[in-house]
Each structure stands twice: as structure tokens, then as C-alpha cells.
N, C-alpha and C positions, 0 to 999 in steps of 0.2 A: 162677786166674781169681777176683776179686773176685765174693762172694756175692751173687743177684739178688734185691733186697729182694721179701717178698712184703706183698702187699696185708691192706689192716687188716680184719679179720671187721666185718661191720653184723649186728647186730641191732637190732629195734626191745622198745621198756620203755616200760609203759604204767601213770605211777602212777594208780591211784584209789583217788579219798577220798569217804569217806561222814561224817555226822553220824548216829552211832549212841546213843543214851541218855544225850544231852548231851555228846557226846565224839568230837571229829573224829580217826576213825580211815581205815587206811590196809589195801587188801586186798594181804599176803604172802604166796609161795609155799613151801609146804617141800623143799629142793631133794634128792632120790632121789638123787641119782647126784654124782661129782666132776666137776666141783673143786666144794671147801666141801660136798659132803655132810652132810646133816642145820642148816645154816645157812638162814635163810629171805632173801627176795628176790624184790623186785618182779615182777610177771608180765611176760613178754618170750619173746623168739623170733625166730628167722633170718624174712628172707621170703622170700617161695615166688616164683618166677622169676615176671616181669612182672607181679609185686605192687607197687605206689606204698605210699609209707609210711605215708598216711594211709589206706588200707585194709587194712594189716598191722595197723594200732593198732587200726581198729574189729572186724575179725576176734579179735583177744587179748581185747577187754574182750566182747563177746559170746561167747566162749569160756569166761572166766571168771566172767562175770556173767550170762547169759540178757540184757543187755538190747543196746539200741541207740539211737539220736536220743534222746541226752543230751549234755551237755556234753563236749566231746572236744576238746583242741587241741596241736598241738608244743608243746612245753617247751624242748629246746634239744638239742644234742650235748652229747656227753661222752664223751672220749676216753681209752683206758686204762680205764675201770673193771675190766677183767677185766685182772688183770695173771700170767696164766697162756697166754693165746693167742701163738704165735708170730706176730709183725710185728703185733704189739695190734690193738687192735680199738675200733671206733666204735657206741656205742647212742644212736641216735637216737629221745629221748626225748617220751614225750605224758603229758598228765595230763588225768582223767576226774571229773566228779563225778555219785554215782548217787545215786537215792532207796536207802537202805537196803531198805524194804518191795516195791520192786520186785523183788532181785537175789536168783539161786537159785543160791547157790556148788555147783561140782561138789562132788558126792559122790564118791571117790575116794581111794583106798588108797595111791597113789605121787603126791608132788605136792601136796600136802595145802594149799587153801588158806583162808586165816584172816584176818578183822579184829584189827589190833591199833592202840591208841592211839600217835596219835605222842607221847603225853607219858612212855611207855616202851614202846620199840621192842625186840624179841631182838636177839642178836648178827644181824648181815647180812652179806650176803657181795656182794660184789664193790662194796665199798663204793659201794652202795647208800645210806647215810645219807644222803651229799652230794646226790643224785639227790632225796631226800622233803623236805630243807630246802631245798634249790631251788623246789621244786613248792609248799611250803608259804608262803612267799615272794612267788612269783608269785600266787597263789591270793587273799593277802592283800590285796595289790597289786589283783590283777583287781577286789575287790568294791568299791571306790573310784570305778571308773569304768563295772563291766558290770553287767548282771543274772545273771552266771552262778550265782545259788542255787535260779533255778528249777531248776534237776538233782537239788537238793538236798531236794524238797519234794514232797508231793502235790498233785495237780492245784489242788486248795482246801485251805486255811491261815488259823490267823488272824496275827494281827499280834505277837501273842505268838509264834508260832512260828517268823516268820521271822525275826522280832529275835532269839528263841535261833540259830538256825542261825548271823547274823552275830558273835553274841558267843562261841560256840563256835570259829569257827576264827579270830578276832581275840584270843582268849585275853583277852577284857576285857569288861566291862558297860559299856551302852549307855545315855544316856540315856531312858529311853521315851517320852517327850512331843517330845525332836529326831528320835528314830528314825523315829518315826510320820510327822513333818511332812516328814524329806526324804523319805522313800520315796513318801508318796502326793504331793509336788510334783514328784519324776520322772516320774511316771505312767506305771513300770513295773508296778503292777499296778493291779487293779481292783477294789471291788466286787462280790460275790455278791447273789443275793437269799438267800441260805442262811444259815444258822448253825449253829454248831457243834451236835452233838446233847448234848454230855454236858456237864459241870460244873457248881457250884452259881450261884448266878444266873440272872442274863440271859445265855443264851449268847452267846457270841461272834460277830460276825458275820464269816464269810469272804471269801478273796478268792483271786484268782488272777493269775497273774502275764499282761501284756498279749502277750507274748509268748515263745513255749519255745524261740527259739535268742538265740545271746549276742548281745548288744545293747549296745552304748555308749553311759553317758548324755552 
């Protein structure tokens, strides 16, 4: 009798990227156990019966991050990444952007997880690369058209700081006198009556973005 194909493993892979000390990094897992033991890789996980995928992805990134109501969205499938599963398998993928200053990575002996730059990544496993130039890609792509860097920022910011967030994951410097004028003709952000407390000058005045979920300009 002709073998009965078996069905392709789902899990869901949740990348997130922070803007860490001017350097858009990416949070990797150190994986305990085989396959690729000792290889690092995106945080992910089966889901748990009458789980939706988009509650799988925000369970993992509050698993590994403490946070939550941040930028969270699909990315895509990808088929085969694990090419050790019998009748392969499908990860159905999300990407996340957090404030750095908010996330409290587990502390924890097996499983070990770490920010690393994507402009040098460890060896990965289950070719995972593919998965972070995707999301990096997309991500690029997104700030063209969305405000997804409020995920990326404290509640208030100056304009300095958001323009580094944009030239951090654009891999380029910004005009600052165009930066400044499309941002506030969007009128995704706003205006504080605040200012910044520190630096030499006239502080900075801040602002805040008009709205903290993604928004299409």
C-alpha cells in the first residue's frame, strides 16, 4: 500500500527587532536541545489547541519580552525551514517592534535568549536568515508608508531621536531639515509642552507620536 502522506508541522516565529545603542537588533533564542543544539533562532513554538495565530505570536513575544500592545503583525509562511521534520513543516511567521527600555528578557539557564545585530548575526538554524531578511525588508518597506516606529520609542522623543531610529533600520542618513518637514506634514506626531531634561543648550522640545497603533499615512 502506497504511504499516507503526513501533514506539515505549524508553528508559529515571531521576529522582533529593537533599535538598541544605534543598532537595529534582532531577539535570538539559544536552542537546548536537537536539532541544531547550541545554534541560535528566532523565538517560536507549536500552538496550543484552539489557539489563532495571532494569539500564539502575542503569547511568544510576551513570553519573551514582558511586553504587549506594540507593533505586532504576519510576515508571511515559510515552508520547509525545518528540513528535519517528517512531511516538513509550515512557520507561520510575525514580526514585532519593542521599545528596548521596556523588555525584561527571561532570565534563564536553557533557552538562553539575546539581542544580536543583524549586521552580524551567529550561525542560525533552521535557516532562519531567510526569515530576518524578509522581516527586515518588510520593515523597511513598512516605514514608507506606516507609523510603525512608535513601537520603537518612548512615549516622548525628540526629533532627533526619531530620525536616528529611521536611519538605523534604513542603513542611511537622513536629510534632517526633509525629515523634520515630512514627519510633522504627516501629522503622525505631535508636539509636547515638555522638553527634554538633559543636554547642553536649549533643550530639545518633545513629542509624541498621534497615535500607538499602525496607521497608514
Amino acid at each position: 500500500m502506497p504511504a499516507v502522506a503526513e501533514h506539515p508541522t505549524l508553528s508559529v516565529v515571531v521576529v522582533i527587532f529593537t533599535v538598541l545603542e544605534g543598532d537595529l537588533r534582532a531577539l535570538l533564542i539559544k536552542r537546548s536541545a536537537d536539532p541544531h543544539r547550541g545554534l541560535w533562532a528566532i523565538p517560536g513554538g507549536r500552538l496550543i489547541p484552539g489557539e489563532s495565530l495571532d494569539d500564539a505570536a502575542t503569547r511568544k513575544l510576551v513570553d519573551e519580552t514582558g511586553v504587549r500592545d506594540v507593533f505586532l503583525e504576519q510576515l508571511y509562511t515559510f515552508d520547509d525551514l525545518d528540513d528535519v521534520t517528517a512531511g516538513g513543516s509550515l512557520a507561520m511567521t510575525h514580526f514585532a517592534l519593542v521599545d528596548s527600555q521596556r523588555v525584561r528578557l527571561s532570565d534563564r539557564t536553557d533557552w538562553q535568549p539575546a539581542w544580536f545585530s543583524m549586521r552580524e548575526l551567529p550561525e542560525l538554524a533552521f535557516r532562519n536568515e531567510q526569515v530576518l531578511a524578509y522581516a527586515l525588508e518588510r520593515l523597511r518597506n513598512k516605514l514608507q508608508y506606516a507609523n510603525v516606529a512608535y513601537s520603537l520609542l518612548p512615549e516622548r522623543f525628540t526629533l532627533t531621536q526619531l530620525q536616528r531610529v529611521y536611519e538605523t533600520i534604513l542603513g542611511r542618513e537622513l536629510d534632517k531639515r526633509n525629515f523634520r518637514k515630512r514627519m510633522l506634514s504627516l501629522e503622525i506626531i505631535k508636539a509636547t509642552d515638555e522638553r527634554q531634561a538633559e543636554g547642553a543648550g536649549r533643550p530639545a522640545l518633545l513629542y509624541r507620536f498621534t497615535s500607538q497603533k499602525p496607521t497608514q499615512l
